[in-house]
Phi, psi and omega in degrees: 000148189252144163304138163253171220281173208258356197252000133306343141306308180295348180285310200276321199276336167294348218268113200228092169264143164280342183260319185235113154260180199242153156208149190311091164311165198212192183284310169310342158277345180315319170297311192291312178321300175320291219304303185290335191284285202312353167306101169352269183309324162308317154309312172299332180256036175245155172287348148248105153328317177302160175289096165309100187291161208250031155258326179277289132013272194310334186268351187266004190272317190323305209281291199339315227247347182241010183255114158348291207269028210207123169249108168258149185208153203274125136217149200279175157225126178035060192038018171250124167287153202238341215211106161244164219201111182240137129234142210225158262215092181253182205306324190297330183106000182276156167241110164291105195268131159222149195213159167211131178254159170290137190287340174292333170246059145252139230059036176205057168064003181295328193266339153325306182272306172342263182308352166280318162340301207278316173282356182252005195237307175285105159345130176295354177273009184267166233206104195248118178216160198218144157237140180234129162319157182226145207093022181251035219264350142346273175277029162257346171254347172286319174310301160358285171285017164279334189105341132011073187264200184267150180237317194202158185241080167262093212062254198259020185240138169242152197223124185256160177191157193233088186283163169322135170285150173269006200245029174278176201229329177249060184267000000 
């Protein structure tokens, strides 16, 4: 798997919303990270269910944080982190976008802005795929508002995609 490029990270800390910024998670973040994977709703719509314990969550935010091929990143509102947002570098060259909103601000457009956000930020020559649980539809219509369509259906996982454009420019 190839790294991904590092001025694609930079896209986002360059990025000038008045409402969301983005910045690079660190260790310090860990504890806020748990807190969202181990949410009861968040857990339902994930591919492993289970409850993390928060020594396996720190070493996998370690390896995370160390990985080439993998940008996890923060964003905020009015200084309260709001969000978090991985992309991650697959063997095909596609970038797999995955998000979790905080559970006290879902419903209330964050993720929305998130992902729009997001799709307005990644260059169009890039190739984008999101997998979502079905019975999930929050989240498929935030892949959606990414630019996101159905690309396949496998059992209970639907796999969404942004093929490249050909006519980009900013390549």
């Amino acid at each position: 798997m190839n790294p991904l490029p590092k001025q694609l990270e930079e896209l986002f800390y360059s990025h000038i919303n008045t409402n969301l910024s983005f910045r690079k998670a660190d260790m310090k973040d860990a504890a806020w990270l748990l807190s969202l994977r181990n949410d009861p709703e968040t857990r339902i719509h994930s591919l492993s269910q289970q409850e993390i314990d928060p020594e396996m969550h720190r070493q996998w935010l370690k390896n995370t944080l160390n990985n080439p091929s993998r940008i996890l990143l923060i964003a905020s509102m009015q200084q309260e982190d709001v969000a978090s947002f991985r992309l991650d570098q697959k063997a095909d060259g596609s970038i797999e976008l995955s998000w979790t909103v905080a559970p006290k601000l879902r419903g209330k457009g964050i993720g929305s802005l998130l992902l729009s956000t997001v799709g307005a930020i990644l260059p169009n020559h890039l190739e984008l795929c999101a997998c979502v649980l079905q019975g999930n539809p929050a989240s498929l219509k935030l892949a959606q508002k990414a630019g996101l369509s159905l690309h396949r259906q496998e059992g209970k996982l639907i796999w969404l995609k942004r093929e490249p454009s050909p006519f980009s420019t900013d390549a």
